[in-house]
C-alpha positions as CSV (number, residue, x, y, z in Angstrom):
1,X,85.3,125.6,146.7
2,X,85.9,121.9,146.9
3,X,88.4,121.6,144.6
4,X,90.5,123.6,146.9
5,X,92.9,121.7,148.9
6,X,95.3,122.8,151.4
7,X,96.2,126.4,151.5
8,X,94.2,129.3,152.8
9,X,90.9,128.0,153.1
10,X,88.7,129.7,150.6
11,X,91.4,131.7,149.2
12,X,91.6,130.9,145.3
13,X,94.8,131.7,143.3
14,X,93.8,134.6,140.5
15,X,95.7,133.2,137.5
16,X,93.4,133.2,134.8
17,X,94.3,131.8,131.6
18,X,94.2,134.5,128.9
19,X,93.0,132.0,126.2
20,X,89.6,131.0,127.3
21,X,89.3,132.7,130.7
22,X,89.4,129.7,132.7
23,X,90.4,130.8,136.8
24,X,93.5,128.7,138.1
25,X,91.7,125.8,140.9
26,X,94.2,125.9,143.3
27,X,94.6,127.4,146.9
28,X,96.8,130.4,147.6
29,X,99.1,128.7,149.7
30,X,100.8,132.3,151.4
31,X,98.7,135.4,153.0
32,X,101.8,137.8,151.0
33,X,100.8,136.6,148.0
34,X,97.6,136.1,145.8
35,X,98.4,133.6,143.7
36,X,99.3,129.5,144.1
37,X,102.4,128.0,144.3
38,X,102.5,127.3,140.7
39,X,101.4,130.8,139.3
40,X,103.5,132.8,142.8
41,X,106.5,134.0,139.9
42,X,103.8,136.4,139.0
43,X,103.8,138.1,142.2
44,X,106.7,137.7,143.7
45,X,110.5,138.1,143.2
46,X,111.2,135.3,145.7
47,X,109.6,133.1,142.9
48,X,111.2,132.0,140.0
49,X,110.2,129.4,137.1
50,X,111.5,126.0,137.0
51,X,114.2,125.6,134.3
52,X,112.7,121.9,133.8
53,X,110.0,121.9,134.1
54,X,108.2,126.0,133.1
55,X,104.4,124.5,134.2
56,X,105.5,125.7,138.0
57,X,107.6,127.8,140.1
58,X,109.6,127.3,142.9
59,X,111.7,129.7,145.6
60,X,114.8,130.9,144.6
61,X,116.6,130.0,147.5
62,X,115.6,126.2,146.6
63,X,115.9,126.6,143.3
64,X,119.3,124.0,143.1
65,X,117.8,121.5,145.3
66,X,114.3,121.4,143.8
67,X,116.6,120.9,139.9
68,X,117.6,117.7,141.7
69,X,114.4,116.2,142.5
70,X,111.7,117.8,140.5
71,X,109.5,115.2,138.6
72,X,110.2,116.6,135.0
73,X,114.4,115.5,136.1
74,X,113.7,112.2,137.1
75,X,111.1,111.7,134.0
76,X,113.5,112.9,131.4
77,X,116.4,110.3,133.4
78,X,113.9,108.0,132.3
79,X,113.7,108.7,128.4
80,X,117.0,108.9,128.2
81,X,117.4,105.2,129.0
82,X,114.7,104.4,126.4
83,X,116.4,102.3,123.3
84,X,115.1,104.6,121.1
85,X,117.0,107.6,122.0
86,X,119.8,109.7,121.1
87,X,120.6,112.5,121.9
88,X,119.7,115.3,119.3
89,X,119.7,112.6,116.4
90,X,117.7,114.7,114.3
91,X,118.1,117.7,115.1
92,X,120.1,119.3,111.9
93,X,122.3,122.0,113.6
94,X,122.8,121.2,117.4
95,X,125.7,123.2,117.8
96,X,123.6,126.4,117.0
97,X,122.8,128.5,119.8
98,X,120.0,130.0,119.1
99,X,120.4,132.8,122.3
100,X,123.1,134.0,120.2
101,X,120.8,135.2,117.3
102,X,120.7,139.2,118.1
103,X,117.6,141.0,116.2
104,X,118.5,144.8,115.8
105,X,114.4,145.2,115.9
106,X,111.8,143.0,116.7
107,X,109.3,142.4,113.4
108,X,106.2,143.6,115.8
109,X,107.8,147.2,116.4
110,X,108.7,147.9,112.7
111,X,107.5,151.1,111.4
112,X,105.2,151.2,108.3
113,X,107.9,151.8,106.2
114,X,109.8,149.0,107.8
115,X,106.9,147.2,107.2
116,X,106.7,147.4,103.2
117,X,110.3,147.0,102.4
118,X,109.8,143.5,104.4
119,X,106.7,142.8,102.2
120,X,108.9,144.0,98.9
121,X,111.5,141.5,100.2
122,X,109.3,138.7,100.6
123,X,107.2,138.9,97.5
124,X,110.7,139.2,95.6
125,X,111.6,136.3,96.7
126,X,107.9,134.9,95.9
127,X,108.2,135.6,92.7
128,X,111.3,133.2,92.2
129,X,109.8,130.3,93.8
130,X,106.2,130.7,92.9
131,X,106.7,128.3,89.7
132,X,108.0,125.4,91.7
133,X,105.0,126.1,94.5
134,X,102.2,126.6,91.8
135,X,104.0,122.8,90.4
136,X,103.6,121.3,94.1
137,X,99.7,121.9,94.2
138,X,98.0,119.1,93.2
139,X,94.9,119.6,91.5
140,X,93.3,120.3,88.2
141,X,92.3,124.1,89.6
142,X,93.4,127.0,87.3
143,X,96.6,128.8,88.6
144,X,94.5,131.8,90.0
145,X,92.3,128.4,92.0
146,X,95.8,127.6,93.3
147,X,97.3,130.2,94.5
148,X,93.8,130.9,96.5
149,X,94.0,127.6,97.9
150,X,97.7,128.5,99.1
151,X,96.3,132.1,100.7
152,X,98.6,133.8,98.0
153,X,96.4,136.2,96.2
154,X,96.8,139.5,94.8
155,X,94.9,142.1,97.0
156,X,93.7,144.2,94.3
157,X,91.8,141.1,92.8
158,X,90.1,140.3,96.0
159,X,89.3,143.8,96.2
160,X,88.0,144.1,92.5
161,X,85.7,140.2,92.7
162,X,82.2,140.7,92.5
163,X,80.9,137.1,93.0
164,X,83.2,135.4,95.7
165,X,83.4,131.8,95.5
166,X,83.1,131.4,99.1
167,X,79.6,130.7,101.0
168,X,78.1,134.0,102.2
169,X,79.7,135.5,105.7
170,X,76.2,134.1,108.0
171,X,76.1,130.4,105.9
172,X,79.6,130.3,107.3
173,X,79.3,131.4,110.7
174,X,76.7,128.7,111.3
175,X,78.9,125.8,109.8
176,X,81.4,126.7,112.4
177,X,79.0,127.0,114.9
178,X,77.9,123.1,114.4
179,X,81.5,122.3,114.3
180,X,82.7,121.0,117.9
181,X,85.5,120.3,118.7
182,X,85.2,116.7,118.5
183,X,83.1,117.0,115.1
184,X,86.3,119.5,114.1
185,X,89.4,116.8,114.5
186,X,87.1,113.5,113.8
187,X,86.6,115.6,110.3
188,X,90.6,116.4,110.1
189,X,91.7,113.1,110.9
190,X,89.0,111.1,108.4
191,X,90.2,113.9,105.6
192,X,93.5,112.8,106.5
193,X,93.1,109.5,105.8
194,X,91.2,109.6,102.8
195,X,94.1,111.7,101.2
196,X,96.2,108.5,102.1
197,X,94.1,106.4,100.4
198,X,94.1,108.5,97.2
199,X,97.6,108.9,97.0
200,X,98.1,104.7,97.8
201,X,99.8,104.9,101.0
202,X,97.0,102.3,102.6
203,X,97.3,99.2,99.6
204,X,100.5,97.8,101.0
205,X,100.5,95.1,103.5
206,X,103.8,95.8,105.2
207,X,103.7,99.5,106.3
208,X,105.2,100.9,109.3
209,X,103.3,104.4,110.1
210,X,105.4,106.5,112.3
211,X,103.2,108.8,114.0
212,X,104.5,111.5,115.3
213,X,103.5,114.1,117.7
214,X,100.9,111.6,118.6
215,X,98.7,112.4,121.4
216,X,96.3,110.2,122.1
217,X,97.0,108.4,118.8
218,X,93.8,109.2,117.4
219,X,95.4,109.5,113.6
220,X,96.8,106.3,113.8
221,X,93.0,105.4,115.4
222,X,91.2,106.7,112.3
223,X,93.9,104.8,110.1
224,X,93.5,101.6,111.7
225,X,89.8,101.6,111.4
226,X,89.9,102.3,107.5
227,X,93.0,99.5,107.3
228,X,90.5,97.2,109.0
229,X,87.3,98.1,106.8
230,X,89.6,96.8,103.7
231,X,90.2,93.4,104.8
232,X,87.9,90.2,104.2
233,X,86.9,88.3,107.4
234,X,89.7,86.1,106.9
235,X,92.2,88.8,106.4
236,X,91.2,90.2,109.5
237,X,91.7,86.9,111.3
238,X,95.7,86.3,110.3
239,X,97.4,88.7,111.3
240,X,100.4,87.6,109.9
241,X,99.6,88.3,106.2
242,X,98.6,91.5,107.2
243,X,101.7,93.2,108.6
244,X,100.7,97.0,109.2
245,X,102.4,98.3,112.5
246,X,101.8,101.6,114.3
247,X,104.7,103.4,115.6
248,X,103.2,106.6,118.5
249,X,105.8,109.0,118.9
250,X,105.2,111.0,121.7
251,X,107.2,113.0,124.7
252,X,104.6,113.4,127.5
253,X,102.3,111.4,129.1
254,X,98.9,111.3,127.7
255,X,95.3,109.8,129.4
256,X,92.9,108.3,127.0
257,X,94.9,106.9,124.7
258,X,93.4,105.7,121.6
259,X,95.6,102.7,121.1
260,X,94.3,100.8,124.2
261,X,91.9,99.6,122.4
262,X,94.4,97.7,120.1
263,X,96.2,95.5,122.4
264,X,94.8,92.4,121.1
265,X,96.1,93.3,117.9
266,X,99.4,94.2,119.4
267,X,100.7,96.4,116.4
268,X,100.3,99.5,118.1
269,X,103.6,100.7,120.2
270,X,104.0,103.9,121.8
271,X,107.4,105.4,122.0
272,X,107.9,107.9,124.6
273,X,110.5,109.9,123.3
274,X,111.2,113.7,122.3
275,X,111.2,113.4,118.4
276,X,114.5,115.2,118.4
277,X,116.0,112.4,120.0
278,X,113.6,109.6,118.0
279,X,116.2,107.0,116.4
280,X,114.5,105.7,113.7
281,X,117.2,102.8,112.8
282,X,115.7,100.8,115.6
283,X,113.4,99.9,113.2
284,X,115.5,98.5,111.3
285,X,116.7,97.0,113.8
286,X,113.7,95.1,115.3
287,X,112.7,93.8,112.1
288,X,116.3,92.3,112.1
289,X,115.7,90.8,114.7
290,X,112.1,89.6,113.7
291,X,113.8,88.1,110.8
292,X,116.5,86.4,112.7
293,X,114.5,84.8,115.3
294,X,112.1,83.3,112.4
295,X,115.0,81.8,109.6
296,X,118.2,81.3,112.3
297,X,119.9,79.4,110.2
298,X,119.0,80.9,106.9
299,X,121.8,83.3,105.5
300,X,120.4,86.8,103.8
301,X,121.2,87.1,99.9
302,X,123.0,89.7,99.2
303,X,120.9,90.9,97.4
304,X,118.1,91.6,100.3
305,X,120.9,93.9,102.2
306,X,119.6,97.4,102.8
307,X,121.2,99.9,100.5
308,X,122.6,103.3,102.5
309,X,120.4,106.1,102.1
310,X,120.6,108.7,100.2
311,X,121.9,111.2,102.6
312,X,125.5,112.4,103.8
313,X,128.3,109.6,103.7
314,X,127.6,109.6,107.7
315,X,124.2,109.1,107.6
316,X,124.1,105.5,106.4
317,X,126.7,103.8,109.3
318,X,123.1,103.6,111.2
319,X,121.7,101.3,109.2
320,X,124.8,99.0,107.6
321,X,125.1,96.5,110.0
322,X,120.9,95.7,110.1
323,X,119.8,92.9,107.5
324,X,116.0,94.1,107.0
325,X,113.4,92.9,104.8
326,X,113.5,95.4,101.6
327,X,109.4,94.8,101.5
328,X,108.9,96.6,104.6
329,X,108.0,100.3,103.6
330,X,108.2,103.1,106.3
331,X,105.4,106.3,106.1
332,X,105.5,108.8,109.0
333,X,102.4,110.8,109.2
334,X,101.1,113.7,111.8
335,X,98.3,116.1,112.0
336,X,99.5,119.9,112.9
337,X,102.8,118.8,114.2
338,X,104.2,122.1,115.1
339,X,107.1,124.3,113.5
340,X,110.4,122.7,114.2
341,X,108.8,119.1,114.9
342,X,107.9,118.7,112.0
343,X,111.4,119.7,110.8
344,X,112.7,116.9,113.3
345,X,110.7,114.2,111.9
346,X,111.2,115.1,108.5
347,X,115.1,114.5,109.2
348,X,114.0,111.5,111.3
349,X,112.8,110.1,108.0
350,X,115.4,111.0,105.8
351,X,118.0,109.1,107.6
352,X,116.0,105.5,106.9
353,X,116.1,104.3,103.3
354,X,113.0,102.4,103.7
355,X,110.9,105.6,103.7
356,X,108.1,105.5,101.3
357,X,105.5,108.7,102.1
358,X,105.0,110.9,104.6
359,X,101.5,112.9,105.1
360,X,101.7,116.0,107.7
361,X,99.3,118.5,108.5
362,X,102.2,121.3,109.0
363,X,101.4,124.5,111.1
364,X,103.0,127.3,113.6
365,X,105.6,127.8,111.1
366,X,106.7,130.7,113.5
367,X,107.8,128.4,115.8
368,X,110.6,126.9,113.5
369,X,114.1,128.2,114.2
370,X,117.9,127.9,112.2
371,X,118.6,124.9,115.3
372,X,115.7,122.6,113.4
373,X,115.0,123.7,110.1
374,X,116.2,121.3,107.3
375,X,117.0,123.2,104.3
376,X,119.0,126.2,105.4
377,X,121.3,126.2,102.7
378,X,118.0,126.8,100.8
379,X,117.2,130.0,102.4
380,X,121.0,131.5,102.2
381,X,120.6,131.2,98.5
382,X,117.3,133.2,98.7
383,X,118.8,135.9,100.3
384,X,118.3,135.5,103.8
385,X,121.9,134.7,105.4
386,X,122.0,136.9,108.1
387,X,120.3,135.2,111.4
388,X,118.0,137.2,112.4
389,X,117.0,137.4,108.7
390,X,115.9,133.9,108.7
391,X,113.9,134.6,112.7
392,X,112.2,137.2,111.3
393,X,111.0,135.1,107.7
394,X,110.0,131.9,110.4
395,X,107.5,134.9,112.2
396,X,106.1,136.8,109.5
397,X,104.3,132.8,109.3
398,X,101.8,134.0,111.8
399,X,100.7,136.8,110.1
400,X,98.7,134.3,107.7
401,X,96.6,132.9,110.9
402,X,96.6,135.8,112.9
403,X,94.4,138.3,114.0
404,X,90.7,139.2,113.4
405,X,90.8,139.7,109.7
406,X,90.3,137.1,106.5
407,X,90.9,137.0,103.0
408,X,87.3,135.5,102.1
409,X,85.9,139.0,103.8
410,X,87.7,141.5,101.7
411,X,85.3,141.0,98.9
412,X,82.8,142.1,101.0
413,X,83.8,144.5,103.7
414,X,85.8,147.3,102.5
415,X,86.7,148.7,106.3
416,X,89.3,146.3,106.2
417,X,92.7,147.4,106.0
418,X,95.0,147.1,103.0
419,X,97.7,146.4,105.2
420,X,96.4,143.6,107.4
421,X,95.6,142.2,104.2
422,X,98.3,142.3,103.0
423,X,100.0,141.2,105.9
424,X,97.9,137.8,105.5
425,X,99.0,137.2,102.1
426,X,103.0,137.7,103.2
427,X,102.6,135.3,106.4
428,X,101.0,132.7,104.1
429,X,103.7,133.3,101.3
430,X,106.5,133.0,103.9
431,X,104.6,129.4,104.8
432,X,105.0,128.5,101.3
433,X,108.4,129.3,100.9
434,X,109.2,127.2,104.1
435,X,106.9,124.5,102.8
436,X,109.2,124.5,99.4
437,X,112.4,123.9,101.0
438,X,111.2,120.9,103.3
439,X,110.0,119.6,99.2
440,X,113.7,119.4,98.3
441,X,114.7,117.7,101.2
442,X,112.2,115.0,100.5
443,X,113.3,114.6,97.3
444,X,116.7,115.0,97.2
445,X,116.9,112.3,99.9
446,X,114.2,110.1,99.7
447,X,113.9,110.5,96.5
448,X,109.8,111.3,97.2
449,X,107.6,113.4,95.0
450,X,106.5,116.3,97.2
451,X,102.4,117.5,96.8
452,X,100.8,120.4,98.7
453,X,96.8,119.8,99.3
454,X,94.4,121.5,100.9
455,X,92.6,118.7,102.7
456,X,90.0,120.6,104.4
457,X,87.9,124.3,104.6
458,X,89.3,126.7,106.6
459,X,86.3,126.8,108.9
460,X,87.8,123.5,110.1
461,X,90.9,124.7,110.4
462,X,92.8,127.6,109.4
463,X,95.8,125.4,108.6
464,X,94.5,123.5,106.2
465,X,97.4,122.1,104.2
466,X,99.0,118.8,103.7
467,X,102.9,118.0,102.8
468,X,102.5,114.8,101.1
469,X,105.0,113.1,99.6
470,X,105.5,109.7,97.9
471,X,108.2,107.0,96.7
472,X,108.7,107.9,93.3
């Protein structure tokens, strides 16, 4: 037991993580209790987690005092000074609590019969938004090809197929067996890119790609590396000309970041910031500045002033008094940003009217909530007004991932269930629906023409769709 420091000597804390089974490395540091200081809540009513910081716990009794001087306090003091913040800048209802949202049953605990009225509900409101979702998939597949490709198929036909499409059960438990982990994401991110080079986002010399939910920065990695395979020697050699800047969003601290190797270039720069609190009109701002520094003397036309965007009356005052360069085209991208982040950047963007695309991998729909979302209006008019109507829509989500069972197997395993089946279906038709009302948002205020793709097999990842959307 080297790794143990301190504590009881030879005494090792119990905490195992349920995911991968992995035993906590650190020393019990009491003889009344069997786990370490970080895992002792588990044990021990004297232990409580910390507010700030949930990764550890601390004694009750010092629970105040440790508040005061806990690393996560002083670290978050920190971002706050950051130029790029403020606070809750994109987050679309801040003054919703959600702690007041009161569910008279949890979704998990409903009966059967509970059960199918909630799948009645949601396929009724399916069925009036399946038009515009069939429209968003782009492809040339049939509508039947589609609606696979979105996980939105009618049981009985899966039931009823005698040839499935899909490889046989052993051909693809093999493919994911030679799939690593970093085979899996170098596959993700390379797919990722490609789709931006079909769709144009990589022909235009003065793009500033907003990454966020970062990392290590390894999209922005991938994407740099194709950028650089397009250029000519002497391309590569001004940078001037060639005025592509990477923006890394990200909250915590990260090791092995991809953009160190970059510095030379110096048009990577990594923003530590909680996207919820991401001002984007810095941008705008820096290139202002840019512009200034080069032409002091040279007045902007008229003409070259950036329009407001099309948002709320009080969206544009953050951008009216910055002169930018109307060339300069802004594209956020991220791969599997989760739930409510990706509502946050979405809003992030609509509040810049220099947004051209934006590509995101979306997934863990369950974890968006009414605070975040950005089309709630949308899903009042579909019938879910009621609060814990709209928590229980974001969770039925995780149905679609969840669990042991598949679509692709129902063709040829008739021991599964009808009802986890068709609990799949709902969770990925709730997706869809969520997926939809981020579209309008896009294009009512960008003014974007919203896509859904599937960019790679599910054996490389079980959320396997893209939001795309481009300047129209």
């Amino acid at each position: 037991m080297e790794k143990l420091k301190g504590g009881i000597e030879g005494k090792q804390c119990e905490f195992t993580k349920y995911k991968n089974k992995v035993r906590c490395l650190f020393a019990v540091q009491s003889k009344n209790t069997k786990y370490c200081n970080f895992h002792a809540y588990l044990d021990s009513d004297e232990f409580v987690l910390c507010p700030v910081d949930p990764s550890h716990s601390v004694k009750k009794e010092k629970l105040e005092k440790h508040v005061k001087k806990c690393n996560k306090t002083k670290d978050n003091a920190k971002l706050e000074q950051s130029e790029w913040y403020k606070k809750d800048i994109n987050v679309v209802n801040p003054l919703f609590d959600l702690k007041s949202v009161e569910e008279p049953k949890r979704l998990k605990t409903f009966s059967q019969a509970e059960l199918d009225a909630w799948y009645i509900r949601i396929d009724e409101v399916w069925q009036t938004v399946k038009d515009q979702i069939i429209q968003m998939v782009d492809s040339d597949q049939t509508e039947e090809e589609k609606l696979a490709a979105l996980g939105v198929v009618d049981i009985e036909e899966i039931k009823e197929s005698q040839e499935p499409k899909e490889p046989k059960e052993e051909e693809k438990k093999q493919e994911k067996l030679e799939l690593t982990k970093t085979t899996k994401h170098t596959l993700q991110h390379n797919k990722i890119v490609d789709m931006m080079d079909n769709y144009g986002l990589l022909k235009h010399r003065d793009i500033k790609y907003l990454e966020y939910g970062a990392g290590r920065g390894l999209l922005s990695h991938y994407l740099h590396e194709r950028l650089d395979s397009k250029l000519s020697e002497e391309e590569k050699k001004n940078h001037e000309e060639n005025n592509f800047e990477f923006y890394l969003i990200e909250r915590e601290k990260i090791r092995y970041l991809a953009d160190r190797h970059y510095k030379e270039h110096n048009n990577h720069k990594r923003i530590r910031v909680d996207i919820s609190h991401f001002d984007i009109s810095h941008i705008h701002q820096e290139h202002s500045l840019k512009k200034s520094e080069k032409e002091p003397t040279k007045e902007l036309e008229a003409s070259e002033e950036v329009k407001e965007p099309n948002t709320e009356p009080d969206d544009g005052k953050l951008f009216s008094k910055y002169l930018v360069d109307p060339n300069i085209k802004i594209v956020g991208i991220a791969k599997h940003l989760c739930g409510g982040a990706t509502d946050l950047a979405i809003h992030s963007l609509t509040q810049s009217p220099l947004t051209y695309g934006v590509i995101i991998a979306t997934c863990c729909h369950q974890r968006c909530d009414e605070r975040t979302y950005v089309n709630i209006d949308y899903l009042n008019e579909l019938g879910f007004k009621k609060d814990y109507e709209k928590s229980w829509l974001f969770k039925t989500t995780s149905w679609a991932v969840s669990g042991a069972y598949r679509i692709d197997k129902a063709a040829e395993d008739d021991s599964i269930s009808k009802n986890s089946l068709r609990k799949t279906v709902t969770g990925y038709k709730a997706k869809r629906i969520l997926e939809l009302g981020r579209a309008m948002i896009l294009k009512k205020k960008c003014n974007l023409k919203v896509s859904l793709k599937q960019y790679c097999s599910k054996i490389e990842s079980p959320e396997n769709m893209l939001l795309i959307g481009i300047r129209e």
